[in-house]
BATISE-360851 format. One record per residue (C-alpha): residue number from 1; chain; x, y, z. Coordinates in pm, 1 decimal. Example, Ala and Ser with C-alpha at 12.3 -4.5 7.8 and 13.67 -1.06 7.14 Angstrom:
% residues 2
(1 A (1230.0 -450.0 780.0))
(2 A (1367.0 -106.0 714.0))
This chain:
% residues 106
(1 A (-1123.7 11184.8 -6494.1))
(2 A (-922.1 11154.2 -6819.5))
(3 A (-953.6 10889.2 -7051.4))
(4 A (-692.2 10731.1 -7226.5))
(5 A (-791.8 10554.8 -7526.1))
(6 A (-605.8 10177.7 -7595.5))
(7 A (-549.7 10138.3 -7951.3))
(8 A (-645.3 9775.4 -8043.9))
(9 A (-727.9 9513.7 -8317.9))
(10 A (-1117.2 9449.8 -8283.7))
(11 A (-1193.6 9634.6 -7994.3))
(12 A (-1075.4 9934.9 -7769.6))
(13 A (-1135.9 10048.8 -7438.9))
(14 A (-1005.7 10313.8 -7167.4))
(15 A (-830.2 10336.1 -6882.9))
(16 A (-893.0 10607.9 -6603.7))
(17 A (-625.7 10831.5 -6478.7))
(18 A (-429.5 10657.8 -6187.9))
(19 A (-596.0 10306.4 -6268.8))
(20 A (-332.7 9969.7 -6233.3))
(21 A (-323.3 9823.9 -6597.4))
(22 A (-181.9 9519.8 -6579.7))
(23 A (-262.4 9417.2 -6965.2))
(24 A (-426.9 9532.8 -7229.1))
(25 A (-808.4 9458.2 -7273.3))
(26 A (-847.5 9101.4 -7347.9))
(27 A (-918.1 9031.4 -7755.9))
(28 A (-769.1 9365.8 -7867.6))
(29 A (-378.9 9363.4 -8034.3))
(30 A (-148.0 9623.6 -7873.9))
(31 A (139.3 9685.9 -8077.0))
(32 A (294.5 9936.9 -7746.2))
(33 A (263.9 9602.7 -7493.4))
(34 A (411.5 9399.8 -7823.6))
(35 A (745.0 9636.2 -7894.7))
(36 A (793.4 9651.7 -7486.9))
(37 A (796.9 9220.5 -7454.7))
(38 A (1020.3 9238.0 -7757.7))
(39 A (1265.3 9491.1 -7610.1))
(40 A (1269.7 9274.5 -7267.5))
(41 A (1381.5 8975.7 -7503.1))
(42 A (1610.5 9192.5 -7683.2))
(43 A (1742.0 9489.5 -7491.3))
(44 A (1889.3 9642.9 -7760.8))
(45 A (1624.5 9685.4 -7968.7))
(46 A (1565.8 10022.5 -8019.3))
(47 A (1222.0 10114.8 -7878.2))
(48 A (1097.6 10351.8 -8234.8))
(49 A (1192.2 10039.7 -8423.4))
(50 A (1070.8 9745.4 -8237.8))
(51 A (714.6 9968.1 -8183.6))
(52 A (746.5 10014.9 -8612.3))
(53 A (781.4 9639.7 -8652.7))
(54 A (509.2 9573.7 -8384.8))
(55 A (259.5 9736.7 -8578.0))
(56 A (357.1 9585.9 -8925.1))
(57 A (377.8 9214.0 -8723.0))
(58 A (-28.9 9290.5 -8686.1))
(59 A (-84.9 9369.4 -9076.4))
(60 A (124.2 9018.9 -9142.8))
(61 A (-23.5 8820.2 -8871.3))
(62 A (-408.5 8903.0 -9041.5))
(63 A (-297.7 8835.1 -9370.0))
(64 A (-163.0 8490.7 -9284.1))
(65 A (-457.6 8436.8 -9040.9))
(66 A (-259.1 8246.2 -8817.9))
(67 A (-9.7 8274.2 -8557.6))
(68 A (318.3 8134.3 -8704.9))
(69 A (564.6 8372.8 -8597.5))
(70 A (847.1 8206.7 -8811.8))
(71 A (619.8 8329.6 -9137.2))
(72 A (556.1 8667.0 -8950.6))
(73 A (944.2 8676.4 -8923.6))
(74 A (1016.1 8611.4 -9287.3))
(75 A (754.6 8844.9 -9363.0))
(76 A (898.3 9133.3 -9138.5))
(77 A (1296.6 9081.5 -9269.6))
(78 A (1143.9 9110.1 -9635.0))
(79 A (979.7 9433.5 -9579.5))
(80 A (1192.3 9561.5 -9331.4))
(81 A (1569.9 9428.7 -9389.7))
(82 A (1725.6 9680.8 -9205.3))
(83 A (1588.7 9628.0 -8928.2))
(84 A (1789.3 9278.3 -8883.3))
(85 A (1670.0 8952.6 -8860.3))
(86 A (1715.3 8943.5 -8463.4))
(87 A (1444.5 9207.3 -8435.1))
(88 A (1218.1 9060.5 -8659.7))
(89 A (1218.4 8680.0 -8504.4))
(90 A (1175.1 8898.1 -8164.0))
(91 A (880.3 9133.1 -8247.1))
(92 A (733.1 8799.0 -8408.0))
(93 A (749.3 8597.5 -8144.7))
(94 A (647.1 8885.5 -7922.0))
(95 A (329.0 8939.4 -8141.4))
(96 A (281.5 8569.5 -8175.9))
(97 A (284.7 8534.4 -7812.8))
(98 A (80.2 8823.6 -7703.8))
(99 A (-193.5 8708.0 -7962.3))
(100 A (-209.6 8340.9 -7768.4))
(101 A (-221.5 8568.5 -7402.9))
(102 A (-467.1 8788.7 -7506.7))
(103 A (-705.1 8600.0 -7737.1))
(104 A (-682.8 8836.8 -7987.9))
(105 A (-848.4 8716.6 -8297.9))
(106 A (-720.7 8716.2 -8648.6))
């Protein structure tokens, strides 16, 4: 069987080959399940961009230690101002939102 490995905040785990995954493993951030709720809010979104902002959502989210995606936002169009201030309120919420699904810690 091959194992894929789930890249995560505090924890990982694997999927066999074939298996149904329905979410990612419950407490762990994934920034791929993150960028894909963000591009079903905003279609548009380019999927290399709304993955990059994904990931950098995570960094912000720690260093605030809380899950204000409004902050996140700010945080993302500061750093990132090409990407547009659309995407970054999306991939915030998106982050924000998978965070409270997921009980992923900060």
């Amino acid at each position: 069987m091959t194992r894929v490995s789930v890249a995560g905040g505090s924890g990982t785990g694997s999927y066999g080959e074939g298996e149904r995954v329905f979410g990612p493993p419950q407490g762990s951030y994934d920034a791929d399940w993150v960028a894909a709720t963000a591009r079903t809010a905003d279609p548009g979104l380019p999927e290399e961009t709304a993955r990059e902002l994904a990931v950098y959502a995570w960094e912000h989210l720690r260093a605030i230690g809380e899950l204000d995606a409004p902050e996140v936002a700010r945080r993302l169009m500061a750093d990132h101002p090409d990407a547009g201030a659309t995407p970054a309120a999306v991939v915030a919420k998106a982050a924000v939102d998978f965070c409270e699904a997921y009980g992923v810690d900060l």
